[in-house]
Structures are given as structure tokens and as C-alpha cells.
C-alpha positions in Angstrom: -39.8 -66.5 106.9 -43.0 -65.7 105.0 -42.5 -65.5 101.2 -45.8 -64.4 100.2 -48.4 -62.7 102.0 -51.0 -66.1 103.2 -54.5 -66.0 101.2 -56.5 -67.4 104.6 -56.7 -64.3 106.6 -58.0 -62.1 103.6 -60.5 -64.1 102.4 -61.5 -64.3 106.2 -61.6 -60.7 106.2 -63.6 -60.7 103.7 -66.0 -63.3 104.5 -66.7 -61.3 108.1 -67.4 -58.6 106.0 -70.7 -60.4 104.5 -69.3 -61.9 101.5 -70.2 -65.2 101.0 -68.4 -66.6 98.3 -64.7 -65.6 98.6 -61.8 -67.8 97.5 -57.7 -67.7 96.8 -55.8 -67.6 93.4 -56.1 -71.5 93.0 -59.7 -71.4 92.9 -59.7 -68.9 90.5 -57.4 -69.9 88.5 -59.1 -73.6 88.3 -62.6 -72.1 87.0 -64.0 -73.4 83.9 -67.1 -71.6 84.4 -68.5 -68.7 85.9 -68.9 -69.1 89.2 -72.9 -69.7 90.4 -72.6 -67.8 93.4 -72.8 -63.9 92.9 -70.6 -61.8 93.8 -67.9 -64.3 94.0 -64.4 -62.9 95.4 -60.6 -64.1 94.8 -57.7 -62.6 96.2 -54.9 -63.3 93.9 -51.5 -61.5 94.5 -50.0 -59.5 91.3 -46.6 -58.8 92.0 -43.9 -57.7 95.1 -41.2 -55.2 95.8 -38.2 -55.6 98.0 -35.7 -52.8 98.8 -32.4 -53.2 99.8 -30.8 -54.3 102.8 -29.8 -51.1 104.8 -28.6 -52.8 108.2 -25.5 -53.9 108.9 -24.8 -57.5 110.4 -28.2 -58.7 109.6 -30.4 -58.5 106.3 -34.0 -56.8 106.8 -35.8 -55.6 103.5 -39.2 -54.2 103.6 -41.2 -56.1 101.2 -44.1 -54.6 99.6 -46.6 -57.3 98.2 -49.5 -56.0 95.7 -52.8 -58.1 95.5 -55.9 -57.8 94.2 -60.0 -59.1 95.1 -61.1 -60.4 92.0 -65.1 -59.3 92.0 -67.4 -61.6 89.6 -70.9 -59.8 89.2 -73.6 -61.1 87.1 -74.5 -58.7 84.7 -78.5 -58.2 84.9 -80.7 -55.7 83.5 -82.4 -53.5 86.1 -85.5 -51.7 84.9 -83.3 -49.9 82.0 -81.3 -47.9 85.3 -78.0 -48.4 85.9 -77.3 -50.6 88.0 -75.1 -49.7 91.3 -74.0 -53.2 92.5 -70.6 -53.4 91.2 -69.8 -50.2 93.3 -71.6 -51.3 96.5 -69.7 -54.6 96.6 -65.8 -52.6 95.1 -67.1 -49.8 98.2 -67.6 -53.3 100.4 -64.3 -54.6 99.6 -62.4 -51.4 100.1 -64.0 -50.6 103.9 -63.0 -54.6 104.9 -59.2 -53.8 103.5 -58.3 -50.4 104.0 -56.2 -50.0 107.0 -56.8 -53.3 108.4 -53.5 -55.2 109.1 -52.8 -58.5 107.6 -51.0 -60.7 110.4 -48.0 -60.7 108.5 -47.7 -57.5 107.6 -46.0 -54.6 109.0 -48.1 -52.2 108.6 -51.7 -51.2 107.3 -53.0 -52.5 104.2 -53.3 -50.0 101.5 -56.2 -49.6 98.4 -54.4 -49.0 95.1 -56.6 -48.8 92.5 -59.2 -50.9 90.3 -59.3 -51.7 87.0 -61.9 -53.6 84.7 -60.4 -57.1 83.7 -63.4 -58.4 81.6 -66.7 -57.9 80.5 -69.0 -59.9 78.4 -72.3 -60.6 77.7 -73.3 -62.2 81.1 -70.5 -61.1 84.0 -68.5 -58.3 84.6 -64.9 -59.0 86.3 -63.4 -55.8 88.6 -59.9 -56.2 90.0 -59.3 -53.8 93.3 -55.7 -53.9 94.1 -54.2 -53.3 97.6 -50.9 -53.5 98.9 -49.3 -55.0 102.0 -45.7 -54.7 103.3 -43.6 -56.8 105.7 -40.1 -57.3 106.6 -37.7 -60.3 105.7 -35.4 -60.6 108.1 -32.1 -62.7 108.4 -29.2 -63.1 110.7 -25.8 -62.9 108.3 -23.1 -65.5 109.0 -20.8 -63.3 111.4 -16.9 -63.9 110.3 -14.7 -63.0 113.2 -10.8 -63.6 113.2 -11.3 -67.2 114.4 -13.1 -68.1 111.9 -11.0 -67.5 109.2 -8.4 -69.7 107.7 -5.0 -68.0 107.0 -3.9 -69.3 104.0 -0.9 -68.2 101.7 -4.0 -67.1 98.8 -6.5 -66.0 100.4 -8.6 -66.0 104.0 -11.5 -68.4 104.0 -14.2 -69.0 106.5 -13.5 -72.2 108.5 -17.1 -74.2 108.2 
């Protein structure tokens, strides 16, 4: 049973698609510096969705998981232009993602949005979020006639 989506074949993903620095939400999480290495990529999941079970006999809820690439750029000053790189490499990220299926997914992965998450003096921070859905999937405990105790209160399954 897969609880959350696995970091490994995104940042693979990723990594074929010519970034070289790309890491999960540990490594990002454990950064006391900017990283050296620009861009530098994290995928860190944000948040997950189930709905209810609709089968009978067996549960099965479609899971949708939301995560996002974390892009570090260095901020530099180009020539007083504006400087396109942040696009290039959120264009770069999108193209790798969209519509490529995560092994345990169930279907495509999806882009849903970007947002800025933090910009200072010296790096820039862009969070492009994608979602990914997959099926949990369990076999309920069957209770049949024989397995039921008869008692004067109530039936109870016999373990």
C-alpha cells in the first residue's frame, strides 16, 4: 500500500530532464544555506485528498496527492534586462511533469499552478505545484453466517 507518492522517481524525472541539482523534502528541509549549485530543485509534497469508498466488499479511494518543485535561482543582474531564467527553468520543470506518469500513480501528472515563496536580496524561490492520483485499495473482512457468533446480545464475528 503506498501512502505517499515516493520522491525517487521525480527527482529522476527531473534529473533526465537536464537538472542537475535536484533533491526531496529532507534535503530541503535540512538547508542552512542557500544551496551553491544553481538552479537547485526539491520536490516536496503539500497536501492529499482521498474520496470515499464507493465499492462494495472492498475499499478503493482515489487519492489525489499535490506536490510541488521547489526552484532556487540566484538572483543576478543581467545588463539592466530582465532576466528570463526563472521562466526557462519553471517552463523546464513543467514539460518533464506534465502528463508523465509517476509509477504509482493512476493516471497522468497534472501542473497546478506556481506561486512565489521568497525573494530576497540574493535568490529567488518559485514553487510549481502538480498533482498525482492513485488508488488505495483494501480487501474488507468478509462476515458470512459462519462467522458469526449467535449470542443472546448481539452477533459477533468469530476471530
Amino acid at each position: 500500500m503506498v501512502a505517499v507518492l515516493s520522491f525517487a522517481p521525480t527527482v529522476e524525472r527531473l534529473k533526465d530532464a537536464g537538472f542537475r541539482t535536484v533533491d526531496g523534502v529532507l534535503e530541503f528541509a535540512g538547508l542552512t544555506a542557500a544551496p551553491r549549485a544553481v538552479p537547485a530543485l526539491f520536490v516536496v509534497p503539500e497536501r492529499e485528498s482521498a474520496a470515499p469508498n464507493r465499492m462494495s466488499g472492498v475499499i478503493d479511494q482515489k487519492v489525489t496527492e499535490i506536490f510541488s518543485v521547489i526552484i532556487v535561482e540566484e538572483v543576478r543582474r543581467a545588463d539592466g534586462k530582465a532576466s528570463d531564467q526563472l521562466k526557462r527553468d519553471v517552463d523546464a520543470v513543467v514539460a518533464a511533469l506534465l502528463g508523465w506518469r509517476h509509477p504509482e500513480a493512476s493516471g497522468p501528472t497534472e501542473y497546478a499552478g506556481g506561486r512565489l515563496t521568497s525573494l530576497d536580496g540574493g535568490h529567488i524561490v518559485w514553487a510549481a505545484s502538480f498533482s498525482a492520483s492513485r488508488h488505495l485499495r483494501k480487501e474488507r473482512l468478509a462476515v458470512s453466517w459462519k462467522t458469526l457468533r449467535f449470542s443472546s446480545r448481539k452477533l459477533q464475528p468469530v476471530a
